[in-house]
TIDRENPA-279720 format. One record per residue (C-alpha): residue number from 1; chain; z, y, x. Coordinates in steps of 0.001 Angstrom, whole numbers, plus 500000, padded with zeros to 6 digits. Layout:
# TIDRENPA-279720
+-----+--------+--------+--------+--------+
! num ! chaine !      w !      v !      u !
+-----+--------+--------+--------+--------+
! NUM !      A !      Z !      Y !      X !
...
+-----+--------+--------+--------+--------+
***
This chain:
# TIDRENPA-279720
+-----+--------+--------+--------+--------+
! num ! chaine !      w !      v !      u !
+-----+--------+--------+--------+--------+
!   1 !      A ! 135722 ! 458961 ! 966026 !
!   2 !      A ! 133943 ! 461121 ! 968531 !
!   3 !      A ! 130650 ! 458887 ! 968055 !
!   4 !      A ! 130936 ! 459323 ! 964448 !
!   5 !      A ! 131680 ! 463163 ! 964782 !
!   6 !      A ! 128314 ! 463202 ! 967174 !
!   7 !      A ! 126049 ! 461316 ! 965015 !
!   8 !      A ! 127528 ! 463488 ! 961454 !
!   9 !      A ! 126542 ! 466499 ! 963411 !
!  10 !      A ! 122951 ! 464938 ! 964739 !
!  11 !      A ! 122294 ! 464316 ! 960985 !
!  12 !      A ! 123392 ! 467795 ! 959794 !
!  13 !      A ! 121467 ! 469344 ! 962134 !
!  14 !      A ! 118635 ! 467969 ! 960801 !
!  15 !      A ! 119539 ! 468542 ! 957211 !
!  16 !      A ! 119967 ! 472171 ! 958576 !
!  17 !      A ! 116446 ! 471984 ! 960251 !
!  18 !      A ! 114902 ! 471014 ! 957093 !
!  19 !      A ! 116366 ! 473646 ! 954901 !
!  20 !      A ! 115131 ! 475919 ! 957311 !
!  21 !      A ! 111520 ! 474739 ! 956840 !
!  22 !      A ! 111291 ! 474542 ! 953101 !
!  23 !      A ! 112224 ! 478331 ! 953166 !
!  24 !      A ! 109733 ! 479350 ! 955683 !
!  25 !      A ! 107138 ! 477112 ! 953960 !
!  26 !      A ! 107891 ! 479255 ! 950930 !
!  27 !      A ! 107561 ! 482424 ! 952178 !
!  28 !      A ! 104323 ! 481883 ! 953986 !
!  29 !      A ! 103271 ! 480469 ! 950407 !
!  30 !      A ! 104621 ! 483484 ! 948946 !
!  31 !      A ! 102834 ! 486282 ! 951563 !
!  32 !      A ! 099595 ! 483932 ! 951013 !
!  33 !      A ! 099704 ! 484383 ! 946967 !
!  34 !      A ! 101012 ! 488024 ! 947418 !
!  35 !      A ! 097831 ! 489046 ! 950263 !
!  36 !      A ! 095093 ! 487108 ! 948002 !
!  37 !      A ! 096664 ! 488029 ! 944789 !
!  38 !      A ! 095800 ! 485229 ! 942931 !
!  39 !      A ! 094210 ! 485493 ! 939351 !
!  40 !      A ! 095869 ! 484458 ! 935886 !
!  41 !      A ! 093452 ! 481312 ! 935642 !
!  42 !      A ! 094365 ! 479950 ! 939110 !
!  43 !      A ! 098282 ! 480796 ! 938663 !
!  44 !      A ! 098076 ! 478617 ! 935401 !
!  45 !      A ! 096295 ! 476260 ! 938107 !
!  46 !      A ! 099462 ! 476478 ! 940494 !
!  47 !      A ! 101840 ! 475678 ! 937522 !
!  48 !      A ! 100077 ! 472659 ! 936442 !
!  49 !      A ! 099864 ! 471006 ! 939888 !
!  50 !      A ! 103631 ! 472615 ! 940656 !
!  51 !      A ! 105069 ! 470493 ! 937539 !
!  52 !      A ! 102994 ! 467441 ! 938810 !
!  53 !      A ! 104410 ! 467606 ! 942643 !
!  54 !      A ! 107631 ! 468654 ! 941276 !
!  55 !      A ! 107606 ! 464918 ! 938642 !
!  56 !      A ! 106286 ! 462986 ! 941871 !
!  57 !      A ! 109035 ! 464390 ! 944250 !
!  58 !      A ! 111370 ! 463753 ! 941668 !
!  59 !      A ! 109984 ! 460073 ! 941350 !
!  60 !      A ! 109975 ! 459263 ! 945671 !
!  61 !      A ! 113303 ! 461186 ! 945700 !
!  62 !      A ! 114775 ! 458740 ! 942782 !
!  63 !      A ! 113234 ! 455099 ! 944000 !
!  64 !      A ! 114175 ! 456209 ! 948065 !
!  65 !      A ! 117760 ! 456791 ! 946688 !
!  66 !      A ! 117958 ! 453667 ! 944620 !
!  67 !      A ! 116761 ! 451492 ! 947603 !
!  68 !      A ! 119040 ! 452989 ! 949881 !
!  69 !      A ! 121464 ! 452621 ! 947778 !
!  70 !      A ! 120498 ! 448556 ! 947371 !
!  71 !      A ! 120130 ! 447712 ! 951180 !
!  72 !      A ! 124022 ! 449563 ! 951396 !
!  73 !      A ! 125296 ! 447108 ! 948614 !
!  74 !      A ! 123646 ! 444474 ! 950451 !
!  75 !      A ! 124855 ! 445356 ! 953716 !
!  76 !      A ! 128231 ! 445555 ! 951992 !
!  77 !      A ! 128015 ! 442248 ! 950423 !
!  78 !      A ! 127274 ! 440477 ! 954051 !
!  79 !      A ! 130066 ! 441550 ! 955443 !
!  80 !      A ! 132395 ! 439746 ! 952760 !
!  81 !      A ! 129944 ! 436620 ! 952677 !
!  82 !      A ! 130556 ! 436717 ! 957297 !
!  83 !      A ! 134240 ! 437010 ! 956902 !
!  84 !      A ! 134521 ! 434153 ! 954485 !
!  85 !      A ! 132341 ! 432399 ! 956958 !
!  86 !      A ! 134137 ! 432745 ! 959513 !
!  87 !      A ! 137450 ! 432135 ! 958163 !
!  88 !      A ! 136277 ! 428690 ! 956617 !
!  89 !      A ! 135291 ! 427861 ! 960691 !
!  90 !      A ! 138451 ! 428911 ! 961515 !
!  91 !      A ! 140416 ! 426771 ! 958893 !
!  92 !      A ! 138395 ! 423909 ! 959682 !
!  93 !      A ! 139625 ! 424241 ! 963162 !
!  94 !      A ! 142647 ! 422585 ! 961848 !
!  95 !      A ! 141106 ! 419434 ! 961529 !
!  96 !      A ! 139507 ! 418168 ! 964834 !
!  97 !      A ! 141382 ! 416869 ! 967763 !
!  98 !      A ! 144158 ! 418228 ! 968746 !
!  99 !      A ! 142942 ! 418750 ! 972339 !
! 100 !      A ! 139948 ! 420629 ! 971354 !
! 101 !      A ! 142456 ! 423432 ! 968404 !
! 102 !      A ! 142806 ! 425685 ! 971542 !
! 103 !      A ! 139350 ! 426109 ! 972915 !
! 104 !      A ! 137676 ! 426291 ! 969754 !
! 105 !      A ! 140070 ! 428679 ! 968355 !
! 106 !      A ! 139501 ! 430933 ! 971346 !
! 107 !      A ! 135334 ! 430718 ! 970685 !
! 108 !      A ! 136034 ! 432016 ! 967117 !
! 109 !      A ! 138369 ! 435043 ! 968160 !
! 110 !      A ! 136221 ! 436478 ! 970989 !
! 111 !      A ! 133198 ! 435667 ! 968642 !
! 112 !      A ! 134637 ! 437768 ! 965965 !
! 113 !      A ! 135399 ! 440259 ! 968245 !
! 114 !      A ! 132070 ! 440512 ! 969338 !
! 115 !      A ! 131020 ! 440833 ! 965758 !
! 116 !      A ! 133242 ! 443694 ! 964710 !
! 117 !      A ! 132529 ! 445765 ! 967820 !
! 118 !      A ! 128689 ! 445275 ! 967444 !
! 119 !      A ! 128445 ! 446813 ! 964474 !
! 120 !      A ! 130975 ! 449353 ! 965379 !
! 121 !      A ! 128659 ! 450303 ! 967983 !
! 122 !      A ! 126434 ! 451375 ! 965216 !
! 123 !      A ! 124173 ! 453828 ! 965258 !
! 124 !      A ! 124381 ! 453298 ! 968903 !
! 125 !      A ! 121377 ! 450344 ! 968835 !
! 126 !      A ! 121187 ! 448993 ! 972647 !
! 127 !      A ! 125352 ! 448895 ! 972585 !
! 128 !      A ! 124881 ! 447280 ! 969141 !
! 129 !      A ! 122052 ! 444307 ! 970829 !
! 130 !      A ! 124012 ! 444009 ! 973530 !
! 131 !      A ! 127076 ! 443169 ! 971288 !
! 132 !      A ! 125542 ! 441011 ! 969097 !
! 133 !      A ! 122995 ! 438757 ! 972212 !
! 134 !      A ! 127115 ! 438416 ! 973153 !
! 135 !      A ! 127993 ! 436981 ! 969681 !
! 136 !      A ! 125187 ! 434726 ! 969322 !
! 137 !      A ! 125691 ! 433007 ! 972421 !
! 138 !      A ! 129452 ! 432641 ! 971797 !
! 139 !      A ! 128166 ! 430933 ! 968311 !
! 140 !      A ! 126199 ! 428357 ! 970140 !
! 141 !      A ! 129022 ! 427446 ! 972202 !
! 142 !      A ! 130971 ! 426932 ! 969351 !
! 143 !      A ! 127786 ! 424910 ! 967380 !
! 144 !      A ! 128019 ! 422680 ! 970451 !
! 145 !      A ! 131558 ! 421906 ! 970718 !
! 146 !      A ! 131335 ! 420948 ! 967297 !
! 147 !      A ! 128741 ! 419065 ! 967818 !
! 148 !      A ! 130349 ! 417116 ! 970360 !
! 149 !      A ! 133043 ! 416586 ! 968184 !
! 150 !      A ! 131222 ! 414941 ! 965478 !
! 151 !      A ! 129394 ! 412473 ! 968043 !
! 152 !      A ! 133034 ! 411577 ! 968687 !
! 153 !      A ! 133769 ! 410905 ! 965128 !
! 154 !      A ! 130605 ! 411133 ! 962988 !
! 155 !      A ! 132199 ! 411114 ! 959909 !
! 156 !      A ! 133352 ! 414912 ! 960156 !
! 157 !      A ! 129823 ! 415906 ! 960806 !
! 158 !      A ! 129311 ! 416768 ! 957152 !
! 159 !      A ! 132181 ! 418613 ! 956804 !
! 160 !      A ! 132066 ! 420539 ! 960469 !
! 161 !      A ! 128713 ! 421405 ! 960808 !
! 162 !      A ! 127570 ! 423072 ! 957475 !
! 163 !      A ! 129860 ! 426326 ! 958040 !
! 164 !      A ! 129229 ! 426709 ! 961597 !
! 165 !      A ! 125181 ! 427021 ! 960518 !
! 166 !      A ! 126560 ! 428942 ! 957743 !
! 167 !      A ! 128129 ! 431461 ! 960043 !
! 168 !      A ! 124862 ! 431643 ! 962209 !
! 169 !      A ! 123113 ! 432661 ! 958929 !
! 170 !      A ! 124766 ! 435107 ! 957446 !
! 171 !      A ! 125147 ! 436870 ! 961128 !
! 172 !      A ! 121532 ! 436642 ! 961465 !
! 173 !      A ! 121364 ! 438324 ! 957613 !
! 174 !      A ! 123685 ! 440850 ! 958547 !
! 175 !      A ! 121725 ! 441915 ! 961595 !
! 176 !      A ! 118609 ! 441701 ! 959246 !
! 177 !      A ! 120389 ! 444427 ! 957162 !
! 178 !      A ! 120971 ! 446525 ! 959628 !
! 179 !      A ! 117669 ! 446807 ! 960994 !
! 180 !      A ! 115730 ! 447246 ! 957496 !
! 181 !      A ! 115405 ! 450894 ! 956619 !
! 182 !      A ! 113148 ! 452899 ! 954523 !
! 183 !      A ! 109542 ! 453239 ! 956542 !
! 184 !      A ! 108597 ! 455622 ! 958802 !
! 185 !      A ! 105691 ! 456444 ! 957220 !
! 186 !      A ! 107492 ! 456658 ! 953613 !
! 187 !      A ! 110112 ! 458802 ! 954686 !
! 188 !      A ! 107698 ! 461387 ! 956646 !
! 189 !      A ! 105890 ! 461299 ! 953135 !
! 190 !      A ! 108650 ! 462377 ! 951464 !
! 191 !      A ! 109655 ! 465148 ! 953873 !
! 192 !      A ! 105635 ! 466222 ! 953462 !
! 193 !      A ! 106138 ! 466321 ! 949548 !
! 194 !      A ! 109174 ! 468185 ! 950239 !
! 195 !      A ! 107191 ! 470936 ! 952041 !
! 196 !      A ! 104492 ! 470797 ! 950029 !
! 197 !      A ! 106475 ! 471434 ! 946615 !
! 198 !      A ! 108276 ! 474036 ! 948631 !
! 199 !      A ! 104893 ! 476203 ! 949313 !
! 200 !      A ! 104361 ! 475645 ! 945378 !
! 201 !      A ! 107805 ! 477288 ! 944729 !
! 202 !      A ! 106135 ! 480305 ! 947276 !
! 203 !      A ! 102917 ! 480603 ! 944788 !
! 204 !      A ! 105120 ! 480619 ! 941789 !
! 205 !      A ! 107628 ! 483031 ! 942683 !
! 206 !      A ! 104693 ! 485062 ! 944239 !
! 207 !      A ! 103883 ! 485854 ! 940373 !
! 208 !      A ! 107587 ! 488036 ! 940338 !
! 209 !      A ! 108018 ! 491454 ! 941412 !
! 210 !      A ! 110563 ! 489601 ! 944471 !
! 211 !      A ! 111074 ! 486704 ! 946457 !
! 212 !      A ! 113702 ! 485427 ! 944053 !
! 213 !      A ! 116112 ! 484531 ! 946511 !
! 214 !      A ! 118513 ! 482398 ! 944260 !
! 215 !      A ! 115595 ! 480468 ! 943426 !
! 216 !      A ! 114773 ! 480048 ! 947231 !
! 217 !      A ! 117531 ! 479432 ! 948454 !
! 218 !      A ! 118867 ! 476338 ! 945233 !
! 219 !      A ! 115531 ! 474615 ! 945687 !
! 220 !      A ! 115950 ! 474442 ! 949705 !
! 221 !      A ! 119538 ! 473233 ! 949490 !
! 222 !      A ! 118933 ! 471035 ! 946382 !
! 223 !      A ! 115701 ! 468992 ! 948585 !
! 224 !      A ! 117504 ! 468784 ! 951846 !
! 225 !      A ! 121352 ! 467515 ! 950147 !
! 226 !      A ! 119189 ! 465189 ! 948287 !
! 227 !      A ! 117035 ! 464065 ! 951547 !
! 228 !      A ! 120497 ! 463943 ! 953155 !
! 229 !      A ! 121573 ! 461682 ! 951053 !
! 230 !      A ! 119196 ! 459220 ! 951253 !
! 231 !      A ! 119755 ! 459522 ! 955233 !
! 232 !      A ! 123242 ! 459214 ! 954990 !
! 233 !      A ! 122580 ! 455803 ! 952575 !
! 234 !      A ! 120276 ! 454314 ! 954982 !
! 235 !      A ! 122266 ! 455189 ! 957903 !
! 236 !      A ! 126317 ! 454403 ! 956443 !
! 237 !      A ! 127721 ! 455070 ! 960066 !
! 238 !      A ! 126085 ! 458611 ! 960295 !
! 239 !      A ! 128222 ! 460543 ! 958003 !
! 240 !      A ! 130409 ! 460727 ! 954842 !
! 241 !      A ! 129659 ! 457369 ! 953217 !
! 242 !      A ! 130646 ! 454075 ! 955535 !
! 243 !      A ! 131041 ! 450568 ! 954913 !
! 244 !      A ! 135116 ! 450500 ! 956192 !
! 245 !      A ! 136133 ! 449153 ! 953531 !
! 246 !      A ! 133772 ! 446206 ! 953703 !
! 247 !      A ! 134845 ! 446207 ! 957492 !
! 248 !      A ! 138406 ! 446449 ! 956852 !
! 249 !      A ! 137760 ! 442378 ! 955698 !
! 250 !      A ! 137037 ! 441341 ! 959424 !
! 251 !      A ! 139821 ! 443196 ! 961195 !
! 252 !      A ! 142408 ! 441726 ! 958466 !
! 253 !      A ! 140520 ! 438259 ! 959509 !
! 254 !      A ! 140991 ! 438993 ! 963146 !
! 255 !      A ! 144829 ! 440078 ! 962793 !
! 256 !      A ! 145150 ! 436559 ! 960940 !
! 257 !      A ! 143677 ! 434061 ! 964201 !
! 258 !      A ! 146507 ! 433706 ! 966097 !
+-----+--------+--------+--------+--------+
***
């Protein structure tokens, strides 16, 4: 809880940052217009190019969301395919040699372990490695175990085998997932659109008798909540939405290997 209280904060701060900049960019905007007191061909001028910033910042703003908003549902999806991997390992369990139940089932509970701490470590990344180097060499142990247990009796090998490589896969999926995020250079774009349709909003209000505060202060809070969100998407451990319930799967799994 105290990680997750540090990162909401780190991300809030930012979102704070930002908001901050879109209003300064519109007041210099708005003491540039007001010093060169612009005529009424070039303010026509600003409004056409302020309507075709404002479309295109609407357009990143939309498809950045939407991804985000994919890669989460994907991320989501993983962690139901890796608990009915894992669970399917762990059933099978049932069916080699007595003598080798115990050691095998032991591989599968620290390995799951292993998994649901890694990506609790999240958006911690070197705890989150670490955690998951751990887990993949735990799931070779297991691979060869089975291994050995099918050279003991081959005919098992089809059924053994195929959801122990299963379980490496989606693990290596899920840790695909998790390091696949909108690009740097996209998301500084948008941020630059962001200030750039901000000092538009200073020209246009520049046209007024005020600075239109209301108008100021809605278009700084409506860019940075909707930057936020995308942040917050990309990032589910770094504040109000989360993948628990997704989560919530492995720990029931976990509470079931006894």
């Amino acid at each position: 809880m105290k990680d997750w209280a540090v990162t909401t904060l780190l991300v809030l701060t930012l979102e704070l940052v930002l908001f901050l900049l879109l209003l300064l960019a519109i007041e210099v905007a708005y003491r540039i217009a007001r010093k060169r007191k612009f005529r009424s061909s070039q303010l026509r001028s600003v409004n056409a190019v302020t309507s075709v910033v404002f479309s295109f910042m609407g357009l990143i703003l939309a498809f950045s969301y939407s991804e985000a908003g994919k890669r989460l549902e994907v991320h989501r999806n993983l962690v139901v395919d890796e608990a009915n991997a894992i669970s399917s390992v762990w059933f099978l369990s049932d069916v080699v040699p007595e003598a080798d139940q115990p050691p095998l089932r032991d591989l599968l509970r620290r390995y799951l372990d292993e998994r649901i701490q890694a990506h609790q470590m999240l958006p911690w990344v070197e705890e989150f490695e670490a955690r998951r180097a751990t887990a993949a060499l735990l799931q070779r142990q297991i691979w060869a175990r089975m291994v050995a247990i099918t050279k003991a009796a081959p005919d098992k090998e089809v059924l053994l085998l195929p959801p122990v490589r299963l379980m490496a896969e989606v693990a290596a999926k899920r840790t695909l997932a998790v390091r696949t995020h909108i690009t740097s250079p996209t998301f500084f774009f948008m941020l630059g659109l962001a200030v750039v349709g901000a000092m538009l909003v200073g020209l246009t209000t520049a046209q007024g008798e005020g600075r239109n505060w209301p108008y100021r202060l809605l278009f700084a809070l409506v860019i940075s909540s909707a930057v936020h969100v995308v942040v917050d998407l990309e990032y589910p451990r770094t504040g109000i939405v989360s993948t628990e319930e997704a989560d919530s799967l492995l720990l029931e799994l976990r509470e079931t290997m006894h």
